[in-house]
Backbone bond lengths (Angstrom), bond angles and torsions (degrees), N, CA, C in turn:
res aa  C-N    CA-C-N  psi(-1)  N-CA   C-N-CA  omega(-1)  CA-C   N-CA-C  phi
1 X - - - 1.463 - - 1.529 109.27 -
2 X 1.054 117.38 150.65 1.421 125.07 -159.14 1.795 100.22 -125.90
3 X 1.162 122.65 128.11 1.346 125.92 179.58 1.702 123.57 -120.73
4 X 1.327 86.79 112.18 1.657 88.76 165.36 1.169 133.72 -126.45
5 X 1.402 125.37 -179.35 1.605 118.25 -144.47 1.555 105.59 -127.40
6 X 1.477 109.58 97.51 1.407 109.31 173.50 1.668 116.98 -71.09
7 X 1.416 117.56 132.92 1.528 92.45 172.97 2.034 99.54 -147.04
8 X 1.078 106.43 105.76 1.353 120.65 165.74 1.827 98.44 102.15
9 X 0.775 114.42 23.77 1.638 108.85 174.92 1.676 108.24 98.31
10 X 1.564 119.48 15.10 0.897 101.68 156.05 1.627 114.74 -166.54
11 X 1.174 142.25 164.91 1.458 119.20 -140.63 1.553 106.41 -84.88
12 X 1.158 125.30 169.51 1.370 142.20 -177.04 1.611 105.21 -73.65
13 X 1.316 111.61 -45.88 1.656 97.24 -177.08 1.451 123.51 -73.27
14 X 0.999 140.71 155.90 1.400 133.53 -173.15 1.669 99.43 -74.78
15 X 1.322 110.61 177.62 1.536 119.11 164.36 1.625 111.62 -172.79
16 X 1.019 121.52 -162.01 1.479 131.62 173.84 1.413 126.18 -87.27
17 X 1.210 138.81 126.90 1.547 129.68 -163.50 1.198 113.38 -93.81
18 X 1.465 125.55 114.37 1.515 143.92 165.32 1.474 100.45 -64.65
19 X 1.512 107.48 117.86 1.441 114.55 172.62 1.426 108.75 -72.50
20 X 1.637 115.70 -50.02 1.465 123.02 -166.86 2.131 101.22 -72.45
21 X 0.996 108.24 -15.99 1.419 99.82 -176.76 1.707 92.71 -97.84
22 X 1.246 135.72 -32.31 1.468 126.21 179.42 1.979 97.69 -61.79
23 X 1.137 114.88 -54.32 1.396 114.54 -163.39 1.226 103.13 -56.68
24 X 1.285 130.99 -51.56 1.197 133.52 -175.76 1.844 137.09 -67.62
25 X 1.762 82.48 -6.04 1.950 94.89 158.18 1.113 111.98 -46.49
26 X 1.416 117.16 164.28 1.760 124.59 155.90 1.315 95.25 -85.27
27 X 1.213 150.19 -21.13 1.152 125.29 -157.25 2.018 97.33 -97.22
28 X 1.465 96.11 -31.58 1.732 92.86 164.94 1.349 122.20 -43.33
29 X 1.556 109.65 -50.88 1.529 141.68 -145.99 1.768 99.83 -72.88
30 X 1.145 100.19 -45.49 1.915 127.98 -170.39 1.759 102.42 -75.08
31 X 1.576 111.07 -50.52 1.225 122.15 175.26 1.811 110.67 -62.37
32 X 1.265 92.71 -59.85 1.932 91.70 172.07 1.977 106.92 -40.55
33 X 1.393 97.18 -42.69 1.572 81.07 -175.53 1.390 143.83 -87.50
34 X 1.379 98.29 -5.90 1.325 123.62 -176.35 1.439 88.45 -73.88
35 X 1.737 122.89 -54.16 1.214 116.58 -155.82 1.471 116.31 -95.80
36 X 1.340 110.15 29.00 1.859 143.86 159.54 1.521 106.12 -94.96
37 X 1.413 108.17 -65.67 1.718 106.16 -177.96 1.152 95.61 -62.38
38 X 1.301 146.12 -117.99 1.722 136.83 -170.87 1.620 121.37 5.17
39 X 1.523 118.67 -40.78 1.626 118.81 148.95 1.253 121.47 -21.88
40 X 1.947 105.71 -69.20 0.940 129.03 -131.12 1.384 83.67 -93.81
41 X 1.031 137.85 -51.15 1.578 135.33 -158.15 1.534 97.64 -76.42
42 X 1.073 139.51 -53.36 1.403 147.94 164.51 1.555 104.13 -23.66
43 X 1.473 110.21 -76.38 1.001 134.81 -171.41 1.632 111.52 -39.12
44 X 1.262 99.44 -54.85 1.631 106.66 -164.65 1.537 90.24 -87.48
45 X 1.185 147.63 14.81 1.773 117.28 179.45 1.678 79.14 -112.23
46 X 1.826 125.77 -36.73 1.697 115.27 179.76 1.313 95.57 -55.76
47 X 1.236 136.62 -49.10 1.802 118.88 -144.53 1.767 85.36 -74.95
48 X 1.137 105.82 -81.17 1.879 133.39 -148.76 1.628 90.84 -92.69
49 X 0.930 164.40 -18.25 1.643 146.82 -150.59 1.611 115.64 -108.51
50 X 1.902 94.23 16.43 1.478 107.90 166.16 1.320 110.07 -141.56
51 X 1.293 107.58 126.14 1.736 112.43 170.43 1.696 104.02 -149.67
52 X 1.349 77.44 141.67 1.676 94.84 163.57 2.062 142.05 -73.20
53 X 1.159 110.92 106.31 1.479 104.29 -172.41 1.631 127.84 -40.00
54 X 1.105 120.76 154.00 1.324 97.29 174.35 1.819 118.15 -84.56
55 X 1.348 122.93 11.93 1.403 112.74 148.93 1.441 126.52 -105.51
56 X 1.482 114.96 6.25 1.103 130.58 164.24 1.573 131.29 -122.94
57 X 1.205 117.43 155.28 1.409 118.45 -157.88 2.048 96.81 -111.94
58 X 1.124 94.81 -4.46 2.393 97.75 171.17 1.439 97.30 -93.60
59 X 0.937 73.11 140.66 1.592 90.38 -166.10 1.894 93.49 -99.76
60 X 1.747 106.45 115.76 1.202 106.83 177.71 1.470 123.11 -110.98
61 X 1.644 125.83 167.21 1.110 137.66 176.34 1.496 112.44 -48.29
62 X 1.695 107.09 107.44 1.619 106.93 162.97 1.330 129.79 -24.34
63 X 1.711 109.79 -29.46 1.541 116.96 -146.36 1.356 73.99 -86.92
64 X 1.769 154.14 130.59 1.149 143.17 126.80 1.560 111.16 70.53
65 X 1.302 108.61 4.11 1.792 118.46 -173.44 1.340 114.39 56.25
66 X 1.963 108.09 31.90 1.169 117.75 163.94 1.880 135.86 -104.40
67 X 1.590 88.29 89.02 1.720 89.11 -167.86 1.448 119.96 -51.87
68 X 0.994 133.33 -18.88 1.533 145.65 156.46 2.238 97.09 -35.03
69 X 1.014 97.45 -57.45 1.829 89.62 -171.69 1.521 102.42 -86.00
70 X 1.513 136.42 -29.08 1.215 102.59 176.33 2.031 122.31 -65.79
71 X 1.635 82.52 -35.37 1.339 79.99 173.53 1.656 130.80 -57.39
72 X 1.288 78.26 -37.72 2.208 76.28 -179.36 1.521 94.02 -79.13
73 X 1.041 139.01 13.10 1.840 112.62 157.78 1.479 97.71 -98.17
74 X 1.518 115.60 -36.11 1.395 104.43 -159.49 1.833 101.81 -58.28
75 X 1.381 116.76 -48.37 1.374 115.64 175.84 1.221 133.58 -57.53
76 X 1.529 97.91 -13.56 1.473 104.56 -177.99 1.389 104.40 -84.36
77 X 1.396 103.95 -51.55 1.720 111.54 -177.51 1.518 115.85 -64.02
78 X 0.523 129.58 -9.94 1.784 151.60 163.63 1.459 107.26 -83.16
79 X 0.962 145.87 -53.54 1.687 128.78 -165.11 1.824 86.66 -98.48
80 X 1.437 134.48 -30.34 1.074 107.86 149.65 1.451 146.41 -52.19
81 X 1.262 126.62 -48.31 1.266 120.40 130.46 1.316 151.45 24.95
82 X 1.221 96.39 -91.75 1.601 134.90 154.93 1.872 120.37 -43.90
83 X 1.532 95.36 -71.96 1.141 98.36 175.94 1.630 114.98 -64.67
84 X 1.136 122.71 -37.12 1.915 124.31 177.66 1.619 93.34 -68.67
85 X 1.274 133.33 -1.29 1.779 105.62 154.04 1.355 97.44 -91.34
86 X 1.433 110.89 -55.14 1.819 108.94 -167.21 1.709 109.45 -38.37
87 X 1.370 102.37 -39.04 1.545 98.58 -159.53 2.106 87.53 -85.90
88 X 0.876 133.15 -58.19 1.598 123.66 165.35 1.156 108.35 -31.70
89 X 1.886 154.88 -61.54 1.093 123.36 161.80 1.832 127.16 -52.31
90 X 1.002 113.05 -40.02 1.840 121.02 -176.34 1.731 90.07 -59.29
91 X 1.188 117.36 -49.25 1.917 116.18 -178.53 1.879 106.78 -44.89
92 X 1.596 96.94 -30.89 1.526 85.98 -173.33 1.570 123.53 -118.04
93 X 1.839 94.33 5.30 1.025 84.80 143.66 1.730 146.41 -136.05
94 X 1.230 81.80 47.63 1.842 110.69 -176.58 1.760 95.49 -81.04
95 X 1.231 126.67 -31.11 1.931 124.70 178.74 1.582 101.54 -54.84
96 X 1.335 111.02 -19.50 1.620 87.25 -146.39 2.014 93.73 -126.64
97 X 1.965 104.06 4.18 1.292 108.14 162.65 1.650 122.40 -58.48
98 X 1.268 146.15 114.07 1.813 142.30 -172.79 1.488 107.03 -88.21
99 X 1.280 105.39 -11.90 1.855 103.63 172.61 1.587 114.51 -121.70
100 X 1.413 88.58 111.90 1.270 101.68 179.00 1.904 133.37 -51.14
101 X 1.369 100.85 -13.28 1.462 119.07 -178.72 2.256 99.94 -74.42
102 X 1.567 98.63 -49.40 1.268 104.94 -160.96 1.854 90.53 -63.91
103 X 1.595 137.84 -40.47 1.273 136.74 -168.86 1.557 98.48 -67.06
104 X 1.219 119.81 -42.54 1.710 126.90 -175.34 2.004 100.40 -43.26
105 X 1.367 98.70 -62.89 1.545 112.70 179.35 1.544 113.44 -40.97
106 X 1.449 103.52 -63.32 1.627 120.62 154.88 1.309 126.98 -27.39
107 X 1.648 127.41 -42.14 0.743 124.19 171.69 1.778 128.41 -96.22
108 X 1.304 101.22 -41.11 1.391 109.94 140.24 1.265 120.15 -25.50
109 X 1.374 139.73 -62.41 1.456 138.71 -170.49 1.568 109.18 -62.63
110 X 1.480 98.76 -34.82 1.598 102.19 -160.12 2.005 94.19 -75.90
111 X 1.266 106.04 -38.85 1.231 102.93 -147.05 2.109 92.84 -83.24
112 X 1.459 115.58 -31.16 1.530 113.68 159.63 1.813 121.44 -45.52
113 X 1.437 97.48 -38.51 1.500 102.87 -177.12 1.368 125.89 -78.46
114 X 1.744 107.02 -40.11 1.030 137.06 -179.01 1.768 99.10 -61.92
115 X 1.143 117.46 -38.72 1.248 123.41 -173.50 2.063 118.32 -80.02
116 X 1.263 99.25 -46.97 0.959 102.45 169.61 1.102 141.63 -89.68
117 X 1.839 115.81 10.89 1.224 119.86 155.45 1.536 124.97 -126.64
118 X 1.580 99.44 42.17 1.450 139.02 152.84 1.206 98.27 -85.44
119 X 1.111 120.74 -45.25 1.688 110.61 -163.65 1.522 89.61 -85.77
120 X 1.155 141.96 -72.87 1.297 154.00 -154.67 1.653 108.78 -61.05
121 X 1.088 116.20 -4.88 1.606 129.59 157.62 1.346 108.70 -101.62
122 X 0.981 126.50 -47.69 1.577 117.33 171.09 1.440 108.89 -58.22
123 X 1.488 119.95 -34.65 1.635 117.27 172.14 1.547 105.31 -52.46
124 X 1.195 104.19 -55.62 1.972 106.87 -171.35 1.206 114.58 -65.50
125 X 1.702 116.30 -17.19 1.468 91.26 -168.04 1.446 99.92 -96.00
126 X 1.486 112.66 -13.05 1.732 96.47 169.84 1.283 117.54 -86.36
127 X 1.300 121.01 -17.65 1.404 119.68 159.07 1.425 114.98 -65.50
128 X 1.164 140.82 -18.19 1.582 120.71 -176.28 1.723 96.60 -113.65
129 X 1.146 120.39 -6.50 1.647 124.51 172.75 1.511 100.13 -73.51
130 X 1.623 114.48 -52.82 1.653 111.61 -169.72 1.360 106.45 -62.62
131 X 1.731 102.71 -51.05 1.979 92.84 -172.99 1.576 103.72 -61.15
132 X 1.316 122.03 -38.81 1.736 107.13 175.32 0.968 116.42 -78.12
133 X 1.381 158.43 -19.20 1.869 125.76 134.11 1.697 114.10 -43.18
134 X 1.219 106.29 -20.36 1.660 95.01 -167.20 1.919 97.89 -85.91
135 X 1.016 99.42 0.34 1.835 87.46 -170.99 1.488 106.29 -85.06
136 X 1.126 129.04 126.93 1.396 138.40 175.65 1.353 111.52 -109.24
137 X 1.731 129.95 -36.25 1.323 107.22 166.08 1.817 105.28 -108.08
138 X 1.759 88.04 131.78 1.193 120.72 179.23 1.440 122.49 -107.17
139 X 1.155 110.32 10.65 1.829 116.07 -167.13 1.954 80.69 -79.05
140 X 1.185 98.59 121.50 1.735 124.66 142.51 1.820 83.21 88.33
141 X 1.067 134.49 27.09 1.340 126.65 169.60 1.652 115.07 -100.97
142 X 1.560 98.74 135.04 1.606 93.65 -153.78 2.213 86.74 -73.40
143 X 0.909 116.13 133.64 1.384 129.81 165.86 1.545 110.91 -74.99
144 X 1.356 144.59 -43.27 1.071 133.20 -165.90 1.720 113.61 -80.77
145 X 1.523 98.86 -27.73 1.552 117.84 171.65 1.368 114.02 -62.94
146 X 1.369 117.20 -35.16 1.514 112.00 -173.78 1.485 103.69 -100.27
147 X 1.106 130.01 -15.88 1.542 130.89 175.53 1.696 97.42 -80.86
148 X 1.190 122.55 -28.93 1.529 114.72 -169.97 1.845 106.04 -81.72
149 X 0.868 101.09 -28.74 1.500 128.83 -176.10 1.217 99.80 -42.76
150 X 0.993 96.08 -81.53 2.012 132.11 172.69 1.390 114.93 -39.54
151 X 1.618 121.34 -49.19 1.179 124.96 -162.76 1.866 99.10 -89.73
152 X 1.346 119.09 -24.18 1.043 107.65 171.80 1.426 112.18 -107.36
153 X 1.249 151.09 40.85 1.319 167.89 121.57 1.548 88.65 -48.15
154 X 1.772 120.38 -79.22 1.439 123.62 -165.54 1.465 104.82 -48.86
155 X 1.457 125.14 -34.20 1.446 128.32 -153.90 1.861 91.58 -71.02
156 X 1.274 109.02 -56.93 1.227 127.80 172.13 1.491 125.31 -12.84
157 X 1.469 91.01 -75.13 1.696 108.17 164.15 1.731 114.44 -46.54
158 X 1.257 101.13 -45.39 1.692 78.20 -171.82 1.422 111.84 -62.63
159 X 1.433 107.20 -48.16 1.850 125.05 -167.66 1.585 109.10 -60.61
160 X 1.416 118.15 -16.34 1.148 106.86 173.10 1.910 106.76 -108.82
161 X 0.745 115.55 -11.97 1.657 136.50 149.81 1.369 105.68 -30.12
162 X 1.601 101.68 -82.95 1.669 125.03 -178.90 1.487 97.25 -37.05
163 X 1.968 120.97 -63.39 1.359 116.00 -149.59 1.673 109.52 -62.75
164 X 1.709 112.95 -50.19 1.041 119.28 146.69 1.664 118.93 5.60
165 X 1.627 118.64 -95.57 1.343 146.67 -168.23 1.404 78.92 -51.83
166 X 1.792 154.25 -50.58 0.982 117.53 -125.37 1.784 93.42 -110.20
167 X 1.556 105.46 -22.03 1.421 111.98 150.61 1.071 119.44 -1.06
168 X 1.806 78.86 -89.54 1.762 121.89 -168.21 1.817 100.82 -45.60
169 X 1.331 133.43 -39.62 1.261 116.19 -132.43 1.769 82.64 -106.24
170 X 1.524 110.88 -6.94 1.781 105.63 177.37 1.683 90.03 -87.16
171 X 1.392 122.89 -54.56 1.322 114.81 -172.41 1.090 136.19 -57.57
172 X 1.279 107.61 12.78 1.892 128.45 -165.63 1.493 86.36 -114.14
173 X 1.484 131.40 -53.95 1.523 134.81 -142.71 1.766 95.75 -91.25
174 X 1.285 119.89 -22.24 1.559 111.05 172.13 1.271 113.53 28.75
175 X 0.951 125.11 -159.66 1.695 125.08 -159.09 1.402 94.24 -96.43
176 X 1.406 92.42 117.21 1.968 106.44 142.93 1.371 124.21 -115.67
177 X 1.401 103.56 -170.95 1.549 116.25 -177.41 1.497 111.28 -93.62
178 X 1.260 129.37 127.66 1.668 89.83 166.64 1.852 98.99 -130.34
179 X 1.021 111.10 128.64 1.391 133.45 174.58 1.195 131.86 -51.23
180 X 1.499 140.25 67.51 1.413 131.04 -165.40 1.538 112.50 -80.02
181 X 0.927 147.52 121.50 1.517 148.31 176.99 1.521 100.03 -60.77
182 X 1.575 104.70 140.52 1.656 103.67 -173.21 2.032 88.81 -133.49
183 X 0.419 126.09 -149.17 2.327 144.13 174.24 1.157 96.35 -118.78
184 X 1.330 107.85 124.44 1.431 122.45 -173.89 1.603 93.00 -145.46
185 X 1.693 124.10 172.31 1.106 138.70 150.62 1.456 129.97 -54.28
186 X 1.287 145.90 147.50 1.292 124.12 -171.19 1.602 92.10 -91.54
187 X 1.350 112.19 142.33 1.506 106.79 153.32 1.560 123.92 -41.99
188 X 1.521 104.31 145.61 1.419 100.54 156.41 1.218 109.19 -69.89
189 X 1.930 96.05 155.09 1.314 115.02 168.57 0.996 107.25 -108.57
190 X 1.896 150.25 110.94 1.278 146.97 151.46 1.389 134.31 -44.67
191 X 1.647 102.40 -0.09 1.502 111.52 -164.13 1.287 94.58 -107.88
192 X 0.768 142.83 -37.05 1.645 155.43 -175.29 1.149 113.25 -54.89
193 X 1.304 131.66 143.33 1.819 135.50 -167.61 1.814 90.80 -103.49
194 X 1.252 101.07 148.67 1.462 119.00 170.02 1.291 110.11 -53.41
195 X 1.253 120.29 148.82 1.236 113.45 154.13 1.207 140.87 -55.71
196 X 1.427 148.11 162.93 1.627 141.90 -168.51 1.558 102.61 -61.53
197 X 1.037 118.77 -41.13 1.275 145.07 -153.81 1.673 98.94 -84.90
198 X 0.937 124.41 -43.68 1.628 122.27 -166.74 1.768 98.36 -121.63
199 X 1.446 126.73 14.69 1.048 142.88 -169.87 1.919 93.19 -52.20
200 X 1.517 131.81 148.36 1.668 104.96 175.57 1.913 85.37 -92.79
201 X 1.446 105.53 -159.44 1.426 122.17 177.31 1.393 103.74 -89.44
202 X 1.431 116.17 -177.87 0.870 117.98 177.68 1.602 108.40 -118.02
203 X 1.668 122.97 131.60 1.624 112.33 -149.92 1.708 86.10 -118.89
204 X 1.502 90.90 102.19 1.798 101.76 161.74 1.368 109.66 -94.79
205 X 1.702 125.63 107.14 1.392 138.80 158.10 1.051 114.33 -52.56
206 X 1.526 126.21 127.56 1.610 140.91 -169.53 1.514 109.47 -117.21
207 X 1.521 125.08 143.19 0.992 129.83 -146.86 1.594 131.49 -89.29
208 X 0.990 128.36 44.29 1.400 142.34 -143.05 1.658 114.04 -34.16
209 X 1.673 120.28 106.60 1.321 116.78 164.59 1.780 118.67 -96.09
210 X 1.212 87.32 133.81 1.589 83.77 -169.97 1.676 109.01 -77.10
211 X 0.981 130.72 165.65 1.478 136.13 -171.08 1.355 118.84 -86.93
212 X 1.369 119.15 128.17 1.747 114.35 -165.21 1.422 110.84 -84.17
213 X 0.997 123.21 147.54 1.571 123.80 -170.47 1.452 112.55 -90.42
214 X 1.603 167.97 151.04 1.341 121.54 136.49 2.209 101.73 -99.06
215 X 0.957 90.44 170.23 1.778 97.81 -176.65 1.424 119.83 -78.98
216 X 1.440 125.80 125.85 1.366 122.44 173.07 1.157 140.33 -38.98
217 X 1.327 124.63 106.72 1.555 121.48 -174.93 1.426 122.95 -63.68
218 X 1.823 115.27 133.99 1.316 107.84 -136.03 1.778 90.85 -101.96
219 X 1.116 121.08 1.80 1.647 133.75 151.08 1.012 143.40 -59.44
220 X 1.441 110.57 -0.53 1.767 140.82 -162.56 1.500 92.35 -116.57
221 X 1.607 109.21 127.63 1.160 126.48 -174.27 2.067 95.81 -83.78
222 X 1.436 70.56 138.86 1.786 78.01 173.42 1.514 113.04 -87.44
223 X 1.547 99.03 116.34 1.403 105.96 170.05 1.626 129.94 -69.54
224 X 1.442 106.88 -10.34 1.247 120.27 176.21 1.495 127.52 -70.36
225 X 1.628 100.05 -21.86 1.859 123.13 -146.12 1.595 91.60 -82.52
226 X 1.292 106.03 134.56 1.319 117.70 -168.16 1.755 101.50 -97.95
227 X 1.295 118.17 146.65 1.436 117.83 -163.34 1.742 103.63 -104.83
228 X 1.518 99.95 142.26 1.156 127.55 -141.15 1.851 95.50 -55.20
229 X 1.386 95.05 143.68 2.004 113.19 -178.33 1.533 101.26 -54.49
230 X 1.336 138.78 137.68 1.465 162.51 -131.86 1.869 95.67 -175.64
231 X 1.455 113.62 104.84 1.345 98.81 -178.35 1.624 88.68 -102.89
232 X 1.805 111.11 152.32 1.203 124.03 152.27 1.505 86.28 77.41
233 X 1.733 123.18 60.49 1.606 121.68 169.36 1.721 96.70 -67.41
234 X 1.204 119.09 131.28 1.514 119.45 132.36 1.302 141.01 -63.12
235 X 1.088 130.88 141.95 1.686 130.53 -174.42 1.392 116.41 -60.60
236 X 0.996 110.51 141.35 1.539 96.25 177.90 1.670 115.49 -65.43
237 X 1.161 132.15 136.53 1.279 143.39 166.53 1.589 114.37 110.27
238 X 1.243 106.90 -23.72 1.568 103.91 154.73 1.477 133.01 -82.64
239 X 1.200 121.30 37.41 1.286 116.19 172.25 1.352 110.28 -87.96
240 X 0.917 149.80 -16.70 1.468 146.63 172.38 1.579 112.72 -76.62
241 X 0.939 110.86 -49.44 1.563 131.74 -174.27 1.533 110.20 -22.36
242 X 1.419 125.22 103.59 1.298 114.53 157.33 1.923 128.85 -103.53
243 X 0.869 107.47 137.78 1.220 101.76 173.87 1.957 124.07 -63.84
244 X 1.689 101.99 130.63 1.747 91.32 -173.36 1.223 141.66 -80.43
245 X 1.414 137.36 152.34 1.138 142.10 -135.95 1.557 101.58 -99.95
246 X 1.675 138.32 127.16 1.281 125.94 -160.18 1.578 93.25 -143.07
């Protein structure tokens, strides 16, 4: 078995980056849009979200002729912006981070930001919804600019909502294991009978009696006993023999 190490939603070993499989995340998909609505709301209070009255020559905030709310979208929609590229590059390059502590941070950031400008879009969009019910003069105010405004403020909230949740759901999963099955040997089984074939014998231990002695009878001439020392034997047949007299 072969083990590898998931950690924050995406694996621990480095590899090569698939553009068409990065684009095609939800969390790409959600990020692209957040950082479209923030365009759009930006966009429309710089072009149209200032005009001048006709007894005045300052040119004031559509929202209720309260510059206090264009400004807090324009800043909002702007550091949103910003951050939905930063966080689209950091998305691609969190695959190819090898320490799992530095992706934790990574994700942490996303999911603090992600969070707090859920709230901070939900601030704007009831702030630029109240001053636009509150506006009563409308002579020369572009209408489609301040309805778009509005409608993507709400759009806002969800998409950064979503990124939020998707944060949350890497910062929960932290590092695991994940197990790829590879060809291995089967374990032995100890329970299993041998085969017929490699069966062992069967070892019956037999009882060893040792052998009884009886004792040498001490009446028995020893055949071993060597006969008594004789110095200077003569041969047999010369005992008579004298030497002759000359």
């Amino acid at each position: 078995m072969e083990t590898l190490i998931s950690a924050y939603g995406a694996k621990l070993a480095g590899g090569g980056f698939d553009f068409n499989k990065f684009i095609r995340q939800p969390q790409t998909i959600v990020r692209l849009l957040s950082w479209i609505f923030a365009m759009v709301v930006f966009a429309c209070i710089t072009t149209e979200g200032y005009i001048n009255s006709a007894h005045s020559a300052e040119a004031k905030c559509i929202f209720n002729q309260n510059d206090s709310a264009c400004q807090y979208a324009v800043g909002i929609g702007v550091i949103a912006f910003l951050a939905c590229v930063g966080f689209l590059v950091l998305d691609v390059y969190v695959p190819f981070m090898s320490n799992a502590q530095e992706r934790k941070y990574a994700v942490m950031a996303d999911l603090g930001f992600s969070g707090a400008w859920t709230f901070l879009w939900f601030v704007c969009f009831c702030l630029l919804a109240s001053q636009w019910g509150s506006t009563h003069d409308i002579r020369g105010v572009p209408m489609d600019a301040g309805r778009a405004t509005v409608a993507f403020s709400f759009f806002s909230i969800a998409t950064w909502g979503i990124l939020t949740y998707f944060a949350l759901g890497r910062f929960r999963r932290g590092v695991n294991e994940v197990t790829i099955p590879t060809y291995a040997d089967p374990p032995l089984d100890h329970h299993t009978p041998y085969p017929p074939t490699y069966a062992p014998t069967s070892y019956n231990p037999t009882t060893y009696t040792p052998t009884t002695y009886t004792a040498y009878p001490s009446n028995m001439p020893d055949i071993h006993q060597q006969p008594p020392f004789t110095p200077n034997p003569q041969p047999p047949g010369d005992a008579g023999y004298q030497p002759p007299n000359y």
